[in-house]
N, C-alpha and C positions, 0 to 999 in steps of 0.2 A: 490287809491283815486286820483282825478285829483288834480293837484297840481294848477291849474289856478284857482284863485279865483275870480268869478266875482262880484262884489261889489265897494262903493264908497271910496272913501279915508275920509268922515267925518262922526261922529255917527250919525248925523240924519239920514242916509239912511241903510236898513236892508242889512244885506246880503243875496245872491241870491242862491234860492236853484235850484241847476243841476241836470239832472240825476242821477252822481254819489258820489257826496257832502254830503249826507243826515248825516252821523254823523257830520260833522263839521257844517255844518250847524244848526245842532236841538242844539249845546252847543253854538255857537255863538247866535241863534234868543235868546234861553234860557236866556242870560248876558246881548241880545239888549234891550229884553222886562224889563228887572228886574232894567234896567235903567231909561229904561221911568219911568217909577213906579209899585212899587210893586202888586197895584191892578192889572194892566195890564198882569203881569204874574199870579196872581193868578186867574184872568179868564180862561188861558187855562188850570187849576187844576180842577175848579168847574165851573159846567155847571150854565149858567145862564137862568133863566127865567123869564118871565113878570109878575110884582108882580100882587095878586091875594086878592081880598077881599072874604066877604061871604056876600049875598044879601037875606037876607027870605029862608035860610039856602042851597044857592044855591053859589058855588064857581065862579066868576067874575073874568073877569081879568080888573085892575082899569086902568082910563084911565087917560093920561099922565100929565093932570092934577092934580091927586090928588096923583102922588109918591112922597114919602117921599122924603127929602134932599139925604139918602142912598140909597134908592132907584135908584134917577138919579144918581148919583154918581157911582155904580154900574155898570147900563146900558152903563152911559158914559166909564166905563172902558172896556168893553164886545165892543162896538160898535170900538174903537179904535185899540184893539188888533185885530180882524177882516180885518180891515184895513191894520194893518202893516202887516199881514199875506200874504193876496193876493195881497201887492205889495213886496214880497219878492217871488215870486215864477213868475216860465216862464209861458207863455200864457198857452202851453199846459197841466202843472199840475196846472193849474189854472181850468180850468176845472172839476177837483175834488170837489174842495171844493165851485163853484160859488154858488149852493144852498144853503149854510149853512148859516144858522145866527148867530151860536154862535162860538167863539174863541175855546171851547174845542171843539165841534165838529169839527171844522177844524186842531185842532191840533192832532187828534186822527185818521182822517182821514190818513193825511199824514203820521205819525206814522204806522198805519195797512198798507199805499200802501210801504212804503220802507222800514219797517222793517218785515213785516208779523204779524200771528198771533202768540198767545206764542208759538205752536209747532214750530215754525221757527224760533224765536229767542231764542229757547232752542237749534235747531241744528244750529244755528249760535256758538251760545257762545262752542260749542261743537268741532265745528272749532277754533274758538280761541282759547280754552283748549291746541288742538292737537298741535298745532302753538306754542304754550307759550311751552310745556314740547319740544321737539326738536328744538329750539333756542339755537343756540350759538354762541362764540364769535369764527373769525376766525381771523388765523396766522397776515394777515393783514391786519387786521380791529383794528381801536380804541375803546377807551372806550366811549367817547362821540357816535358813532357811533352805539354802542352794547347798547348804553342806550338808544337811541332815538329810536332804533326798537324795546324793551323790554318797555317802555312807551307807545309805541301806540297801543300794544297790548291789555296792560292793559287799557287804554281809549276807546279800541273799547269795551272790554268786559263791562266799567264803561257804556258806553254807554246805553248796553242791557239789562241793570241792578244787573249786579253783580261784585262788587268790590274782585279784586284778594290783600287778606291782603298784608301789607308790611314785617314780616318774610318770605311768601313764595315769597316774590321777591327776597330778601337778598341771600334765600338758593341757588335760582335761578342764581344768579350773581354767588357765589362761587364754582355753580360746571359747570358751561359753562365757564370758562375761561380758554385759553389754557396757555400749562405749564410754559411759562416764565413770570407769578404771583405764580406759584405754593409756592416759602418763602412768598410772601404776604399773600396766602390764608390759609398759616400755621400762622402766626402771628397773624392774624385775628381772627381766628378761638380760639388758645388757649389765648386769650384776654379773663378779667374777665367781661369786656361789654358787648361781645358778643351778648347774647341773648337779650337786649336793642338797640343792634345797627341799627340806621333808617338808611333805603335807601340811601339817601342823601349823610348820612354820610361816608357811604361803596361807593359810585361810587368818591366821593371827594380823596379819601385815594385813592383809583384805579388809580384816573387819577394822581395824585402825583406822585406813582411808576411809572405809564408809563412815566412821561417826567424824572424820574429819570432814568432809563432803554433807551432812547434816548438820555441823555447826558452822559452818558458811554460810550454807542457807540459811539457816535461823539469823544469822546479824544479819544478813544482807536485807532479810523482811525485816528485822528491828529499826535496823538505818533508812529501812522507806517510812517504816513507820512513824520515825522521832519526826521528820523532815515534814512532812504532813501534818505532823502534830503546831508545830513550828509553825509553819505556814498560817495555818488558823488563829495559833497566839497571836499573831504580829499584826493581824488584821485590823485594820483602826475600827474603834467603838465608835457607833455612831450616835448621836444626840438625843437629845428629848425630840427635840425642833427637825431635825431630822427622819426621825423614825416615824413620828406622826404624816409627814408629805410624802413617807413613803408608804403607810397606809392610806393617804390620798388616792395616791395616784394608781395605786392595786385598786382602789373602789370606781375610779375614772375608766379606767382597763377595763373592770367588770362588765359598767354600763354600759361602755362605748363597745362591746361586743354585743348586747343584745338588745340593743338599737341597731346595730348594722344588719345584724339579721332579720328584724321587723323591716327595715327599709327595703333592704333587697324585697322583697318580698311584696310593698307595695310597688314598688317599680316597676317587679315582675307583671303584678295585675294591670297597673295601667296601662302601658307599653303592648300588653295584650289586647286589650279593652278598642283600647286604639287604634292598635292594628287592624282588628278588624272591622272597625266603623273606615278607617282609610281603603281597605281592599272592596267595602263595598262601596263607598264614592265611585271609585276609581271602574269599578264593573259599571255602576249606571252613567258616570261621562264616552266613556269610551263603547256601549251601545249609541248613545243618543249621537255620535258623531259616525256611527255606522259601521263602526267595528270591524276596520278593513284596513288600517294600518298596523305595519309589520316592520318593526325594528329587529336590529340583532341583539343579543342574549342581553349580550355589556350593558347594553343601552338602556334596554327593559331593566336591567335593575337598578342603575342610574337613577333613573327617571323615577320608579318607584319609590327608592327610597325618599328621593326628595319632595315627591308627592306625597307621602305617608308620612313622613316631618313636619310638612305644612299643615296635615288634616291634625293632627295630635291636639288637644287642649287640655290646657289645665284645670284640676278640679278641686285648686286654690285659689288662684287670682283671674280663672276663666280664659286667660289668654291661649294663644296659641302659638306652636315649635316648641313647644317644651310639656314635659311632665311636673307633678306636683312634688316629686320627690329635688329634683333640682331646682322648684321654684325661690324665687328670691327670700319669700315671705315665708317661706318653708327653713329653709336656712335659717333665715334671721332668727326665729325661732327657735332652733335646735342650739345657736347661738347662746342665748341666752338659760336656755335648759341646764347647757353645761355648766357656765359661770357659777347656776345658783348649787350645781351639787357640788 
């Protein structure tokens, strides 16, 4: 339903029926007219017609002279409703009703164009039926929320003419709610009122639990809160002399990562470098001795590596079995690099 209502802000003026308004509209015109006065709505109930005498046994209709006091009074009420009817409606379904003279024929009219015939408002409310039994309440939806969509269900159906009782709302409420009312809907339930309990009363008790169930939660994050809080107070302060060796040693950290990544790195080259000065050794002893011995796989890599250990030299202290990255004089070095940062 469109939510824009177009209409006046004082009761003299009707509300305005829209395209898609027609239930709000038929229960507000219903309250506008029954304000005016009661005759007014009771014209769009019973059809009115031009009172009628009998002449030499012939049926008259009398002329406006000789109607009774109830008679105008009558009329007057029919002619009126008529009126506030087609200034509540837009030009174009104004149209419908322009030929009508009488109030219940105009009201009936519009009734048949927007709501249908009974076979229509039987498969309407049929739809609403379908609507009202799959209805429920979700994780994060309120109560006030789950009730305003479960009331207008039931006012569309009230609309169409069939009122859904208040037990089967009640039962309604108690089994769409999801599980965190499940102790409400048990207390409820084995309550001796139970079967007496009006609607009203059951969404009142609902929405209690829920703002008791959101003020739980709220201390229970207060009380992690304080605790945490707590926790930080209590923490010992640390020193002048303290805090200074602990920005040391965050600057020693610093170093000591982008030194190790520079090292790796030469390691990586030499170990390279080496390798392949040892794999070519190893190709020209093993022709000059004629290249016709054949060990198995173990053995060959055995033997390799420990022949590729031996050929490696240092391109610090010149020796050999070792790289410069693990050389003595390398170290000692790095040694003293640190001390001085």
């Amino acid at each position: 339903m469109d939510d824009r209502i177009e209409e006046g802000g004082s009761t003299t003026r009707p509300p305005l029926l829209a395209d898609s308004n027609y239930d709000y509209w038929k229960n507000r015109m219903k309250w506008y007219l029954k304000s005016q006065d009661e005759a007014i709505w009771r014209a769009t109930q019973n059809l009115w017609t031009p009172p009628t005498t009998i002449v030499n046994g012939v049926i008259t209709v009398k002329s406006e002279n000789q109607w009774s006091t109830t008679e105008s009074v009558t009329c007057a009420a029919n002619s009126k409703t008529v009126s506030i009817i087609q200034c509540a409606v837009r030009p174009s379904v104004f149209k419908i009703i322009q030929n009508l003279k009488t109030a219940k024929e105009s009201w009936d009219a519009l009734q048949l164009t927007y709501e249908g015939t009974k076979s229509v408002r039987n498969s309407k409310l049929h739809l609403i039926s379908t609507r009202f039994e799959y209805l429920t309440m979700n994780d994060n939806e309120t109560i006030a929320d789950f009730e305003k969509n479960l009331r207008y269900i039931a006012n569309e159906s009230i609309a169409l003419g069939e009122v859904i009782p208040e037990s089967k709302l009640v039962r309604k409420v108690l089994i769409s709610l999801p599980e965190k009312f499940s102790s409400k809907i048990d207390a409820i339930s084995e309550s001796t009122d139970f079967e007496n309990l009006r609607f009203d009363d059951l969404m009142g008790k609902l929405r209690t639990h829920e703002m008791t169930l959101a003020m739980r939660s709220r201390d229970k994050f207060k009380s992690k809160s304080v605790a945490f809080k707590t926790d930080v107070e209590d923490a010992p302060v640390k020193t002048d002399e303290q805090q200074l060796i602990h920005v040391q040693l965050a600057l020693v950290t610093k170093n000591m990562g982008k030194m190790y990544r520079r090292f790796n790195m030469t390691k990586l080259n030499d170990y390279t470098s080496s390798n392949q000065k040892g794999n070519r050794s190893f190709q020209k002893k093993n022709e000059s001795e004629g290249g016709n011995q054949r060990v198995t796989k173990g053995e060959t890599s055995k033997g390799r590596y420990r022949f590729e250990k031996e050929q490696i030299q240092c391109h610090e202290c010149q020796g050999f079995g070792h790289i410069a990255a693990k050389c003595a004089n390398t170290l000692e070095r790095q040694k003293k690099s640190f001390i001085s940062t």
